[in-house]
C-alpha positions as CSV (number, residue, x, y, z in Angstrom):
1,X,-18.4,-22.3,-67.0
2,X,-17.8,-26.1,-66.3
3,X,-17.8,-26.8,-70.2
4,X,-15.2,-23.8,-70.5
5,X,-13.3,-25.8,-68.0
6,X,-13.7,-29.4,-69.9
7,X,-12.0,-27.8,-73.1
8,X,-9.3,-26.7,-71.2
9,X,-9.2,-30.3,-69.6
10,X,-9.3,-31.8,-73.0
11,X,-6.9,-29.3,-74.4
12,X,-4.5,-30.5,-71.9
13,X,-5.0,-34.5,-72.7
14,X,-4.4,-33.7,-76.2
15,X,-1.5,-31.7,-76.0
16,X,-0.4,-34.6,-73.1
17,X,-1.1,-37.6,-76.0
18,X,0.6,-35.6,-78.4
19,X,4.2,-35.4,-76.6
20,X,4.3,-38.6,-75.3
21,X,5.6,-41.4,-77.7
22,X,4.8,-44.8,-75.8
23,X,7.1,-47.4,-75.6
24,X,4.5,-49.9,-75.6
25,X,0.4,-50.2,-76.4
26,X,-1.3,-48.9,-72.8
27,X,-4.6,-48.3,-71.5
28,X,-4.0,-44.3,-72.2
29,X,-4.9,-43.6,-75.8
30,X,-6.9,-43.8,-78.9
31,X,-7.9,-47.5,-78.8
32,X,-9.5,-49.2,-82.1
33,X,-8.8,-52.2,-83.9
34,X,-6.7,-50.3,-86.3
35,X,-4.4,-48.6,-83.9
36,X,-3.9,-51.6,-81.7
37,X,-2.3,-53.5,-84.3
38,X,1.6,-52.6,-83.5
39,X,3.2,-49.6,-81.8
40,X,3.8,-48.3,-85.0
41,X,0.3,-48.0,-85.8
42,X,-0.8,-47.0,-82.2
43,X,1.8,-44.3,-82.2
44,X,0.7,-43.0,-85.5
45,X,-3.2,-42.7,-84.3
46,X,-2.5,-41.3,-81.3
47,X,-0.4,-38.8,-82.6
48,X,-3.0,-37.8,-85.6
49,X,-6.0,-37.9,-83.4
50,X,-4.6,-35.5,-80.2
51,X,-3.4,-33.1,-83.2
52,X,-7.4,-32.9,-84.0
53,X,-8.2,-32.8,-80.6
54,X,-6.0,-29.9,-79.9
55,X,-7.2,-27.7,-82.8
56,X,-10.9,-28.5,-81.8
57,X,-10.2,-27.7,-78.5
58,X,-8.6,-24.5,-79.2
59,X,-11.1,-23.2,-80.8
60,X,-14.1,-24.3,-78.2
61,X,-11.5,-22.4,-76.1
62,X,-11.6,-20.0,-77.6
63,X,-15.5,-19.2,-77.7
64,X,-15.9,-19.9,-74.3
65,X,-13.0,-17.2,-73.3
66,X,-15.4,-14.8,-75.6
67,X,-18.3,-15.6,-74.7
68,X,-16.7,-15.1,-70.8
69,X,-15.7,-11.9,-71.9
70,X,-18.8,-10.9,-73.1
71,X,-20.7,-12.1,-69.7
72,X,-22.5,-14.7,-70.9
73,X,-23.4,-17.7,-68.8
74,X,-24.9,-20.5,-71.1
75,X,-21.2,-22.3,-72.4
76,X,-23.0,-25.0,-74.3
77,X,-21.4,-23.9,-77.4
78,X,-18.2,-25.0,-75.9
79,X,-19.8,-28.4,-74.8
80,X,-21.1,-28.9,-78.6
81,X,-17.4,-28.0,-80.7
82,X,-16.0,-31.0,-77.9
83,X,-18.1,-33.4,-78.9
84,X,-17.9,-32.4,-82.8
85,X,-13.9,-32.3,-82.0
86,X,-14.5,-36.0,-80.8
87,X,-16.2,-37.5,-83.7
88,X,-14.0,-35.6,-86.3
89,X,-11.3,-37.1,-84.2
90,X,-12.8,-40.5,-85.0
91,X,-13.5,-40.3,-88.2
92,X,-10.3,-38.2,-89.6
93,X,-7.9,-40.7,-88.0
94,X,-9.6,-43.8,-89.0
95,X,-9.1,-42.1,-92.7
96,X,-5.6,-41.7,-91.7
97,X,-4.9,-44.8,-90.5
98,X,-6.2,-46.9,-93.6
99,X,-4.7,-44.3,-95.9
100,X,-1.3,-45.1,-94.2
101,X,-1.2,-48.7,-93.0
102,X,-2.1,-51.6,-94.7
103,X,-4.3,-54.3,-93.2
104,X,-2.0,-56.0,-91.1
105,X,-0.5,-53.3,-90.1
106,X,2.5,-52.2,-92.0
107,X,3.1,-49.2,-93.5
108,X,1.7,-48.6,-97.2
């Protein structure tokens, strides 16, 4: 149950990072050297990466409102699509970010 709870958790920071455009780089966000380079590029990332995190977390969502449904107990399934949801996250907006920016940090 408490992974069932933890997607909705992280279904809320995503959809939290996702409607908030920051007015300057904070400690709240998706923090790599590519997304720190300007608020430009840390606005981008953090908007790209909480749209993954919501859709990932949606779905773990919504197996662990089935599988509630259904009475089971294990939730691991749940547990597993977060952490795949985090390193798709990763990856996919790293892609993003060096498809769209340049080096220094202005737009391609």
């Amino acid at each position: 149950m408490s992974y069932f709870i933890l997607s909705i958790v992280f279904l809320i920071a995503g959809i939290f990072l996702r409607s908030i455009k920051q007015k300057s780089i904070t400690g709240i966000g998706y923090k790599t050297r590519s997304s720190m380079k300007n608020l430009d590029t840390w606005n981008e990332a953090n908007k790209y990466c909480a749209n993954i995190l919501i859709l990932g977390n949606i779905i773990s969502v919504i197996v662990g409102a089935s599988l509630l449904i259904k009475g089971y107990r294990n939730f691991a399934y749940c547990f597993w699509i977060i952490i795949i949801s985090l390193v798709l996250a990763c990856v996919f907006t790293e892609v993003h970010m060096t498809r769209v920016f340049n080096k220094d940090g202005s737009r391609k």
